[in-house]
C-alpha positions in Angstrom: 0.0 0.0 0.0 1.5 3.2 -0.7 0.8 5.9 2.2 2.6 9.3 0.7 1.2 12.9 1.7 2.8 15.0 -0.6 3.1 19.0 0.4 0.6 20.1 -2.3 -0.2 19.4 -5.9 0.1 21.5 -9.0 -2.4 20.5 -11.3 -1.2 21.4 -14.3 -2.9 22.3 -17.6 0.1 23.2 -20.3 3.5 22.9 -20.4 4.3 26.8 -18.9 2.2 25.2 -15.6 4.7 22.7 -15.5 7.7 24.7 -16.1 6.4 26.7 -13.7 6.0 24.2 -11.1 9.0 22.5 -11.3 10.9 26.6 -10.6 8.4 26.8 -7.4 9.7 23.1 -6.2 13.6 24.0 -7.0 13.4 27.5 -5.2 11.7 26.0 -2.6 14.2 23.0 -2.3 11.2 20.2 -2.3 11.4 16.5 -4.1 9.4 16.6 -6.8 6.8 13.9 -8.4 5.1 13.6 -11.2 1.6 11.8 -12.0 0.4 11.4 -15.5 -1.8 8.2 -16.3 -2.1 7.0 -12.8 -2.1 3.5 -13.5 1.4 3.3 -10.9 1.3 0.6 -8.3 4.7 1.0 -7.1 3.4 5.1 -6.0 6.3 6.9 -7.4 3.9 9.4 -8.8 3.5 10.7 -5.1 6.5 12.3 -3.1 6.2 12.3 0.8 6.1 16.2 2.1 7.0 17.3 -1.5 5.6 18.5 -4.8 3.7 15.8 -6.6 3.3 17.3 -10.5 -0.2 16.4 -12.0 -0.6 16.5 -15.8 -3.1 14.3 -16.3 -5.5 17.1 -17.2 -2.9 17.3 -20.2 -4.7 15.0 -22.9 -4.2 16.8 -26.1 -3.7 14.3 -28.9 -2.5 15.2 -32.3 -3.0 12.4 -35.5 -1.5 13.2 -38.9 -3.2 10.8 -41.0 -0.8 11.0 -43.9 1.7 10.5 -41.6 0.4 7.8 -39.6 2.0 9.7 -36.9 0.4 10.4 -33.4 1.7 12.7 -30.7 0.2 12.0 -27.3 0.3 14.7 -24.4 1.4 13.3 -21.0 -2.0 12.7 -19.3 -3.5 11.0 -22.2 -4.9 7.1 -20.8 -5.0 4.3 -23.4 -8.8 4.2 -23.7 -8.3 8.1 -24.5 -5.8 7.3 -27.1 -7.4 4.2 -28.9 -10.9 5.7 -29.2 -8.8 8.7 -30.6 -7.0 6.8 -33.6 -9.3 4.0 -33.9 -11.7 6.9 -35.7 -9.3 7.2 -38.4 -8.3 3.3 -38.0 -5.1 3.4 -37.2 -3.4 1.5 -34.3 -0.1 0.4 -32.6 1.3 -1.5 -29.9 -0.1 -0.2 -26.7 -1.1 -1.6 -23.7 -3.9 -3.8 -22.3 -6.0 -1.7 -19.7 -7.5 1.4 -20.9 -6.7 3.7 -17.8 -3.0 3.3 -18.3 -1.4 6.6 -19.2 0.1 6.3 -22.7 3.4 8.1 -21.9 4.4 6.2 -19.1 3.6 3.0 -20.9 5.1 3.6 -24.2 8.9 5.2 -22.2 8.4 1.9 -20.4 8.6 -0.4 -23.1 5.0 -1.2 -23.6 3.8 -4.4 -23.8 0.2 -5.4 -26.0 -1.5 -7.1 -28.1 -0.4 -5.6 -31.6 3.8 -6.8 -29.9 4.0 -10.0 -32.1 3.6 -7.7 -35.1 4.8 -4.1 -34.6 7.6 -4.5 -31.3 6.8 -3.2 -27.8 5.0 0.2 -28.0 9.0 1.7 -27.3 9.6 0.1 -30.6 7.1 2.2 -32.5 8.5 5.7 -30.9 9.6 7.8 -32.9 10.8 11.4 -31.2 9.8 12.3 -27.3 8.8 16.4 -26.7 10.0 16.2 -23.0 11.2 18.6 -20.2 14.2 17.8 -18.1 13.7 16.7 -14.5 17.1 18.8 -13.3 15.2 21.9 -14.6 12.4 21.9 -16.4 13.8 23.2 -19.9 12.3 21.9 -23.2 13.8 19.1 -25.2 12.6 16.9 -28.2 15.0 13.9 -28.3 15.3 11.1 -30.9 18.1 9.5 -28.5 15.8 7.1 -26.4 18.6 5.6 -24.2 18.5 9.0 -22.3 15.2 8.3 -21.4 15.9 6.4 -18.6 18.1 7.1 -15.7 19.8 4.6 -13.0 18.1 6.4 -10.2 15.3 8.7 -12.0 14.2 9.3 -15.4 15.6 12.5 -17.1 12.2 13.6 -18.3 9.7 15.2 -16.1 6.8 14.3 -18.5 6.8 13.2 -22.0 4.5 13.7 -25.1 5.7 10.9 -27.3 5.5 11.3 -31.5 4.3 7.2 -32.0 4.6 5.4 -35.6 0.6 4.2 -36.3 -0.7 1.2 -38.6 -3.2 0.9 -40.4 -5.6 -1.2 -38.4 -9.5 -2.1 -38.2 -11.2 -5.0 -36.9 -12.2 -6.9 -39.9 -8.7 -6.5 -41.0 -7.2 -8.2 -38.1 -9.8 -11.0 -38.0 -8.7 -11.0 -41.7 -5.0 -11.2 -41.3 -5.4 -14.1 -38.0 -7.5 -16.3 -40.2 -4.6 -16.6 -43.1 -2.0 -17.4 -39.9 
């Protein structure tokens, strides 16, 4: 059971709220957490006495058909995200319970039921808009391996540019009868 009382909360709407948190916490010398999807058992989202960072109120999703291309904002769950791109019917390798937060999941490797096909959903990432822990400057990185620290990540939250497929039902009864 995790039993954290963080100091307060900045619920955060765009990325100026959490640049701006993230000054507040360093001038104020406080750990800092951040909460996106929610869907974390271990509770590293929540800080004890410090500044837990909430952007799950972030859910701005961005498809380029043409592209294939989808760019997910930080507090965007997988139900969000699926019922986004499956209007268009286009899908990737995501996760298996809707209320997982799409960032998280797809920096963590990803696993679902498109993986046989199409990789992890970490395989089908193309660039990461993030902002550094240390500071809270902006950073779009195509070097993934800095993604993930020994002790904490680098990024403070993530929108994540994700290769799609083309994908509808039929189709994939379709392509699972031929196997």
């Amino acid at each position: 059971m995790v039993d954290k009382r963080p100091a307060a909360i900045a619920y955060c709407s765009n990325a100026d709220d959490v640049v701006s948190a993230v000054t507040f916490a360093r001038s104020q010398a406080v750990p800092i957490s951040v909460r996106a999807g929610g869907h974390n058992v271990a509770g590293s989202c929540v800080c004890e006495g410090g500044l837990v960072i909430d952007v799950s109120r972030m859910k701005v999703i961005s498809i380029d058909t043409s592209e294939r291309t989808v760019r997910a904002e930080a507090g965007l769950t997988l139900g969000e995200f699926d019922t986004a791109t499956q209007r268009f019917g286009l899908a990737t390798t995501m996760g298996v319970n809707s209320d997982t937060g799409v960032s998280g999941l797809t920096l963590g490797g990803g696993l679902g039921w498109l993986m046989a096909k199409y990789g992890l959903a970490a395989d089908n990432l193309l660039a990461v808009e993030m902002y550094r822990w240390s500071d809270g400057s902006y950073l779009e990185d195509q070097d993934f391996w800095r993604l993930s620290g020994i002790e904490r990540p680098v990024y403070l939250y993530a929108t994540p540019k994700i290769e799609m497929r083309d994908f509808t039902v039929t189709a994939a009864i379709s392509s699972a009868r031929r196997s």
